[in-house]
N, C-alpha and C positions, 0 to 999 in steps of 0.2 A: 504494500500500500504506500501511498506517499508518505514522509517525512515531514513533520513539522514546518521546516524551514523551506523545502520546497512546495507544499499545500500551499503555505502563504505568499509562496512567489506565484506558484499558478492563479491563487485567488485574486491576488493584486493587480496581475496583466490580465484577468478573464474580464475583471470590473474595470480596467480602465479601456481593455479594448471596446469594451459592450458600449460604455459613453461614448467613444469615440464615432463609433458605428454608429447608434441611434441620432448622433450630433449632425454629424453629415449623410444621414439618409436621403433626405429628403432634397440637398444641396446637391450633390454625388448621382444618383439615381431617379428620374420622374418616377418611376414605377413604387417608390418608399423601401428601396432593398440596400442593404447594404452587406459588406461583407471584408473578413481578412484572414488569411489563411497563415499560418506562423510554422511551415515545414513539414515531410510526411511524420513526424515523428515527437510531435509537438502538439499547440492547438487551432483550433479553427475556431471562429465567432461569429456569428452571423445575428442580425436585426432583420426582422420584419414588421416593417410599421404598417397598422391595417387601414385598407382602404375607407372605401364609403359604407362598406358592405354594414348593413343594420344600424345606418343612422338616422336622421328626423326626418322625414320627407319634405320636398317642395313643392311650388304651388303647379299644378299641373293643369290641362286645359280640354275641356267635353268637347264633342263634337261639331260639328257648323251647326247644327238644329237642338243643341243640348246647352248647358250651362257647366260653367267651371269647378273646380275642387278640388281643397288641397289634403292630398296624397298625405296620412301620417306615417311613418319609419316605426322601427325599432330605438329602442335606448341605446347611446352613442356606446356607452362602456357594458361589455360582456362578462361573467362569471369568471373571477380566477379558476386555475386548474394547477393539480399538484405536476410536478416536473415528469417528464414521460422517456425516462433513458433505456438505449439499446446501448450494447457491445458487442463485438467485432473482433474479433482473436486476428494478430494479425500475421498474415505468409507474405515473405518468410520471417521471421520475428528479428528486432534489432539485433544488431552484434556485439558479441563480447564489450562489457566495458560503458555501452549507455548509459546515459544517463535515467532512462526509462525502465532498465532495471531494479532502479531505486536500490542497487548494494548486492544485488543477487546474479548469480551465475545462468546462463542460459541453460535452461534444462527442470529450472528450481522457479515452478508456475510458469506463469506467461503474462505476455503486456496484451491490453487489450484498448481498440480505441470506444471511446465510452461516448454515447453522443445522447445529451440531454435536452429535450425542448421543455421551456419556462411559457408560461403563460398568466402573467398577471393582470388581464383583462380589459389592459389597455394597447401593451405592446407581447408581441410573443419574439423570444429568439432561444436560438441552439449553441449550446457551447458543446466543442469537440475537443475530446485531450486523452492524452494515452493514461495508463494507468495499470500498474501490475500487482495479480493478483495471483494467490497460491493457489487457490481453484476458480472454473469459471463464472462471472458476476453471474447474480438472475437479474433478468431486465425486469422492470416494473412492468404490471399487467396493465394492460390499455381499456378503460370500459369502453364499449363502442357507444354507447347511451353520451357519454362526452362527446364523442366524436361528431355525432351528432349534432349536438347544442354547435358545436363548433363549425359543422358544415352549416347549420342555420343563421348563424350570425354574419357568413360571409354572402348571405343573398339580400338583398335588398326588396323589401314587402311593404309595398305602401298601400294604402288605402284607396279603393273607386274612384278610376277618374271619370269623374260624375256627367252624365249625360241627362238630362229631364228638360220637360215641356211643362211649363213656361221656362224660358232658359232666364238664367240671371242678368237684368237689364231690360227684360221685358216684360210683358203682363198677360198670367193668364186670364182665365173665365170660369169663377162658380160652377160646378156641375160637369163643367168639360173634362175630356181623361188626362190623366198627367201621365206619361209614359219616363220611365226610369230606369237607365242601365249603366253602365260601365265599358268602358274603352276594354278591350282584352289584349292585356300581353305581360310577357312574365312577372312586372313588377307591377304589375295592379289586378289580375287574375291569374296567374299561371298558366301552365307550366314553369316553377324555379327550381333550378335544379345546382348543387352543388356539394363540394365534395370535400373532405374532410381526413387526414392519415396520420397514423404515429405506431412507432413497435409492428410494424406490418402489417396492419392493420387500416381497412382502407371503410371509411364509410360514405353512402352516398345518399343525400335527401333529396325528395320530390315536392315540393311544396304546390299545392291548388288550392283555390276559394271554393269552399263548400256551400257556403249562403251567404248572403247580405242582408240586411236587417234595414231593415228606411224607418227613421222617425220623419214624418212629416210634418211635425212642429204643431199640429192640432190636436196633437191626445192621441193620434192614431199610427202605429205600423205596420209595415208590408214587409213579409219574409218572403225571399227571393231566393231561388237553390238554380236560378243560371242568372247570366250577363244582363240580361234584360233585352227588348228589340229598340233598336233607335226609333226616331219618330220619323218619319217620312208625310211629306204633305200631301200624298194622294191619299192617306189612311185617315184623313177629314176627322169624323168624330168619331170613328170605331176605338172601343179601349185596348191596350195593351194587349198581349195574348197572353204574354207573362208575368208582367211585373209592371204594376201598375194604380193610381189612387184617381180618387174623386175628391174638392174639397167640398163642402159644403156651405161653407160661411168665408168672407172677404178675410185676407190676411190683416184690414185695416182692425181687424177686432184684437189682433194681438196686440201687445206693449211696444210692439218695434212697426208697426204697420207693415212687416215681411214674414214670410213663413224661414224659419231655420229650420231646413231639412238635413239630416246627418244619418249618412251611410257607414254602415261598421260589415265590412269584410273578418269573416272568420276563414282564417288561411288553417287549412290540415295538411301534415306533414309528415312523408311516410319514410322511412329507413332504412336500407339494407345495408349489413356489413359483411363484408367479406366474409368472416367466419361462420354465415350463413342466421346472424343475430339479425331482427327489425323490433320495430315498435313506431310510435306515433305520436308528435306534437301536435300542439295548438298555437298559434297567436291571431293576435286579431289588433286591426289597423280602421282607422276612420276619416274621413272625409265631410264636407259639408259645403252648403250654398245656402245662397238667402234667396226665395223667390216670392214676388209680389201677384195676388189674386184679386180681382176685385169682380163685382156683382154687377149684373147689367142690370140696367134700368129699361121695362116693358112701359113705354108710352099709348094709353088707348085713345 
């Protein structure tokens, strides 16, 4: 095993390379990667600063006949995770006299390269360093159920990008059908798909919108289990086929003189790991718009 005074020499260059890394990520590489490699027989360090994946959403934009909404994200910061190291026996192993022997004769155990990923929920990186042992390390067992969380956090899931009649800025009509749906594509209905590894161990999520939930700001909502149909102006006053409301009273009767209508996408999220492990998340994301209704006046 290491030596007191070498531990502390490794510890000192792993933490100053790591600042180093993480310092010039973003300077050094667009992509937020950084990396430094310190010989085959030494360490390696590497930073991965995480993109956008499961952050707040921004404002997005409904269809020419529908009205706007903004898309909500995931929490910017993810669940720490305990560190996740493999080793690697190495061919053909140092020669007499290394220093990686830590005092010991070749023959007497073996070096092995030991590579750890850290994840504290904001930044993830791997430190790589030899280290010799009398018998082989056990690597730390990998849950796939993490791996998981961790393939989810890297897909971006925002909330309905909101299509309805009356769109926002304009005015509908008492009684008339309100038709309500959402734009489809990976980050506002699915299919999101992505992928997630550690300890050989590979896991892969699927993420889909199972339903949508519409408050329409008058006491009343609509559960929705697809996209919804856009509105087209040849479909005059037929209602929705799918997903669809009546109001019955002028928005003017609220506190604001608009309806706040607010969509909540429930995203399910399915998992396979390699080792032939699944199971299923949840989250759920939300959107909203203000639309104005007002009552026609029948003159006899």
């Amino acid at each position: 095993m290491l030596t007191p005074l070498r531990a502390a020499a490794a510890t000192v260059l792993a933490l100053t390379m790591t600042a180093i890394s993480a310092a010039s990520a973003h300077a050094d590489n667009p992509d937020g990667e950084s990396g430094s490699h310190c010989g085959p027989f030494f360490c390696e360090v590497r930073v991965d600063v995480p993109g956008s994946g499961g952050s707040g959403g921004a404002p997005v934009s409904g269809g020419a006949s529908g009205g706007s909404g903004e898309g909500g994200g995931g929490g910017g910061a993810r669940p720490a995770t305990e560190p996740v190291c493999t080793y690697k026996k190495f061919h053909p192993q140092p020669l007499a006299g290394s220093l990686d022997w830590e005092g010991h004769e070749p023959g007497d155990g073996a070096v092995y390269e030991e590579r750890c990923t850290f994840d504290n929920g904001m930044t993830e990186f791997t430190n790589v360093r030899n280290i010799w042992a009398a018998t082989p390390p056990a690597a730390v067992a990998v849950d796939p159920a993490t791996l998981a969380r961790q393939a989810l956090d890297r897909m971006l899931l925002r909330g309905p990008q909101i299509g309805i009649t009356p769109k926002p800025g304009g005015r509908g009509v008492v009684g008339m059908p309100v038709y309500l749906w959402t734009e489809r594509g990976p980050e506002t209905y699915g299919p999101n798909v992505a992928s997630a590894s550690a300890g050989g161990i590979t896991v892969t999520a699927t993420a889909r919108v199972s339903r949508i939930v519409w408050n329409m700001g008058d006491g009343k909502s609509v559960i929705c289990t697809t996209p919804g149909t856009p509105y087209r102006a040849e479909y005059g006053k037929q209602p929705s086929p799918d997903c669809g409301h009546r109001y019955t009273a002028p928005s003017s009767t609220t506190g604001t003189g608009e309806y706040h209508v607010t969509a909540t996408s429930t995203w399910a999220i399915g998992w396979q790991a390699t080792t032939g492990q699944s199971g299923q998340l949840t989250e759920t994301r939300q959107s909203a718009v203000d639309i104005n209704v007002v009552e026609v006046q029948v003159l006899n």
